[in-house]
N, C-alpha and C positions, 0 to 999 in steps of 0.2 A: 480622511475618511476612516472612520471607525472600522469598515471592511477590512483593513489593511492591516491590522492586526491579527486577522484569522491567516494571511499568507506568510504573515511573521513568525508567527507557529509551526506554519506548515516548515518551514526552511531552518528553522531551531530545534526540532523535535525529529522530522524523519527517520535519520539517519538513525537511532537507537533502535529502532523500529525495525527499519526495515535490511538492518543486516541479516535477521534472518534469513532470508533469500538466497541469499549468498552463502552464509555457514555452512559449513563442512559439518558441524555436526547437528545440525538439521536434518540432511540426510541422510548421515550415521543412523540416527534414532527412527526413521519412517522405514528405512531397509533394513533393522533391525525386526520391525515386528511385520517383515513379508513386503510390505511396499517395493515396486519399483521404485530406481532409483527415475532425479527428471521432473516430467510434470507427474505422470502418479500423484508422486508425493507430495510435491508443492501442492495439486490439488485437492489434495487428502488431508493436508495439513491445514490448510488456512479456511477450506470449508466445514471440515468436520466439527464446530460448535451448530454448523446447522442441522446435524443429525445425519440419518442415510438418505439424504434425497438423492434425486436423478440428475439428470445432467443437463437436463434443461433449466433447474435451478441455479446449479451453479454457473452457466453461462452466463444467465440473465445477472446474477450477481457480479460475476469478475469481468463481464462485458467485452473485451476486447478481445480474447480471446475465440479461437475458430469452434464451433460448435462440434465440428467433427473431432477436434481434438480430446476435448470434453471428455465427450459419449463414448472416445479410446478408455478412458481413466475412470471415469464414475458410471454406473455404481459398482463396477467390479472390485474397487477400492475397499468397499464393505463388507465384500466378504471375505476379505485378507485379512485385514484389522476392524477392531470396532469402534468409533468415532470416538468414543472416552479414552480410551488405550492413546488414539491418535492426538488426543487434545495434549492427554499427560506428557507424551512424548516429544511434542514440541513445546511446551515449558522449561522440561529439560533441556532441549537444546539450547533455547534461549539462556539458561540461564549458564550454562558451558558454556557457550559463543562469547557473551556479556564479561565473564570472566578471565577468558583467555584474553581479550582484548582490550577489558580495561584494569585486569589486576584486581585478587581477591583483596585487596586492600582499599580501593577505588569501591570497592561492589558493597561495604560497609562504612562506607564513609558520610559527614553530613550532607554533602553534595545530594546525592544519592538519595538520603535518608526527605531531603527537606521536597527536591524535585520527585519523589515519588508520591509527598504527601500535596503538595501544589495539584500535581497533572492528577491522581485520584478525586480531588475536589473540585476539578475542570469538567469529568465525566460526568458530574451530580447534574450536569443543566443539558446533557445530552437527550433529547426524546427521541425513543424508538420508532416514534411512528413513520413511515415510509422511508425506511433503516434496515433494509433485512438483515445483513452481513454485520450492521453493529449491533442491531438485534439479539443477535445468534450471541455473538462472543459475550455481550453485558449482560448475558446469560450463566455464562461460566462464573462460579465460585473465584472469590479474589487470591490472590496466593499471599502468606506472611513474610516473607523476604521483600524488604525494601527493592532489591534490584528487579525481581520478579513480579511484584506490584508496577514499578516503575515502567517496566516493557509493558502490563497488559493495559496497564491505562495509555500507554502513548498508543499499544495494538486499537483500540477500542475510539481514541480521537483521530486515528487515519482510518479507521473504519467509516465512521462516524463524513469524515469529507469524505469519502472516498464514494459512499450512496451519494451524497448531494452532488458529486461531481458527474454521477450518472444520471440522475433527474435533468440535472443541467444540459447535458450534451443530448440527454431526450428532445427535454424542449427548443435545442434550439434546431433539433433536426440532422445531427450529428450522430453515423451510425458508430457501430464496432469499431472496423477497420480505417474508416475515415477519420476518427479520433488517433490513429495509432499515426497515420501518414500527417495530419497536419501537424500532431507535436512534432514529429519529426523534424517538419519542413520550417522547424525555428531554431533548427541549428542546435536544440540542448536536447540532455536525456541519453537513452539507449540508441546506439546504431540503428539503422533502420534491416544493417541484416539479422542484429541478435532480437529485433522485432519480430521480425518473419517466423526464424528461428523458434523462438520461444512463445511466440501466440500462435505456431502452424499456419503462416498466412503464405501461399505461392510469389514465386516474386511476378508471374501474371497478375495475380488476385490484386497484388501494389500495386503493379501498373495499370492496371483497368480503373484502380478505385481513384489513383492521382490524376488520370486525363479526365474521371469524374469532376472531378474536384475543381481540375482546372476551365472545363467549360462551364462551373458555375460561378465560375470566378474568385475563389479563392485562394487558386494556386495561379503563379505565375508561368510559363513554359520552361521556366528553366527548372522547379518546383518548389522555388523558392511560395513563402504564404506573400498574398499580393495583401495591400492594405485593406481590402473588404474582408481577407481573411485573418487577418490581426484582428481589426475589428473585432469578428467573429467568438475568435478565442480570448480575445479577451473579455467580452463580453458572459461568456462561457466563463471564464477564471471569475470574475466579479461576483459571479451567482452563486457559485461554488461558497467563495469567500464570504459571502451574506451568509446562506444556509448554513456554513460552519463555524458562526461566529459566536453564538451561546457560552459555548463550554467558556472562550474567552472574558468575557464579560460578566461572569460567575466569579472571577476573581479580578480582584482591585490592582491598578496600575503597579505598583510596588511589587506585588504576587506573581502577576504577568512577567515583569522585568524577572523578577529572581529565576521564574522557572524557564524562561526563556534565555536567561545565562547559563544556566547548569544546562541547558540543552544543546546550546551551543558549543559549551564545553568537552561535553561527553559526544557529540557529534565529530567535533575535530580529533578525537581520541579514536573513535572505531574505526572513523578514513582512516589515519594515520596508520593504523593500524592493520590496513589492507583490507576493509569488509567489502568492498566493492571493487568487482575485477575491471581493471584500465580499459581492455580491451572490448566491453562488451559498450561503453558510454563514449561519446562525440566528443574527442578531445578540442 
């Protein structure tokens, strides 16, 4: 299935991505210009190509996350920093992050140089339309540094799955927190307490939402996913992988393979490298 190419990406490219999360100097630069240190920032950071909205924006966009958490963070966020200040500043991070980990010599290299111009020309088949959050960033000015290029286009293709994985779990009836508990309940991903943790979910609010879950038969009692709930998500995953498969198929098998090797390369580089904390993911 042609699909299967879009979760191929997903699993070769992430991780360049999505070290910022994790960077240390991510939130050097957000607590630099006044931000709390935490979600503040995170939320300051990765919303701020949307401009100064409220908090009911960004909820709706980052989805899993508790709405009261939110409405802690934004829009007070806005009036600490100004969302351009905030865009500039996690560039910078990224592009610190990227270098401490993969070496200023890696960071101008053809790897680099070839996988930024692959995954830029993957973006060209991306549409906006019912995209907010990829929207916003394919908004932003491209940056001239290959490494910096290279991050916002891989920012902008997990943008890009990342609305469609919301559409998905819309339709198929899949809310906020019910999304956070059934990945969980397959054994991969973040703990379910750096879950809590980090989207402010009670471990009540877990447990009311799992015996949910389980008398619609999803979840088994032990809370493991029963096979109606595999099913489920994966059905859920397939849609996802349909909706996000343009960028893919904008470039030719050959192109895909390359850029899909240098991703994978630079991926085992930033692990390697400590970008993602042990403790917070389901060994």
């Amino acid at each position: 299935m042609q699909t299967k190419i879009a979760r191929e990406a997903k699993q070769a490219l992430e991780a360049p991505h999505s070290m910022i999360y994790f960077a240390p100097e991510a939130e050097r630069e957000t607590t630099a210009l006044g931000l709390e240190p935490g979600s503040m920032s995170y939320f300051a950071a990765r919303a701020a190509p949307l401009g100064p909205v409220g908090p009911g924006v960004v909820s709706a966009t980052f989805y899993n996350f508790n709405p009261e958490l939110v409405a802690m963070c934004v829009p007070k966020a806005w009036s600490i920093a100004d969302p351009a200040d905030i865009v500039a500043a996690r560039f910078r991070a990224a592009s610190a992050a990227l270098e401490r980990m993969l070496g200023s010599e890696a960071l101008e290299s053809e790897t680099v140089r070839e996988a930024a111009e692959l995954a830029t020309r993957a973006t060209e088949a991306c549409s906006p339309a019912g995209k907010p959050l990829f929207a916003a960033h394919a908004d932003l000015d491209w940056p001239e540094q290959p490494h910096l290029r290279l991050w916002h286009a891989l920012t902008l293709l997990r943008e890009f799955r990342g609305d469609a994985h919301i559409a998905a779990l819309q339709h198929a009836g899949i809310g906020p927190l019910e999304a956070l508990v059934l990945q969980n309940a397959t054994g991969k991903g973040m703990t379910a307490a750096t879950l809590r943790r980090t989207r402010h979910w009670s471990e009540q609010d877990w447990e009311a939402t799992r015996r949910e879950l389980t008398e619609r038969g999803l979840l088994e009692e032990s809370g493991e996913l029963s096979d109606e709930g595999r099913e489920l998500r994966e059905r859920i995953e397939e849609a996802t992988d349909e909706a996000a498969l343009p960028p893919w198929l904008h470039l030719d098998s050959a192109e895909r393979a390359r850029l899909f090797e240098h991703g994978a390369a630079l991926s085992k580089q930033v692990v390697k490298a400590g970008a993602f904390p042990k403790e917070a993911f389901i060994q």
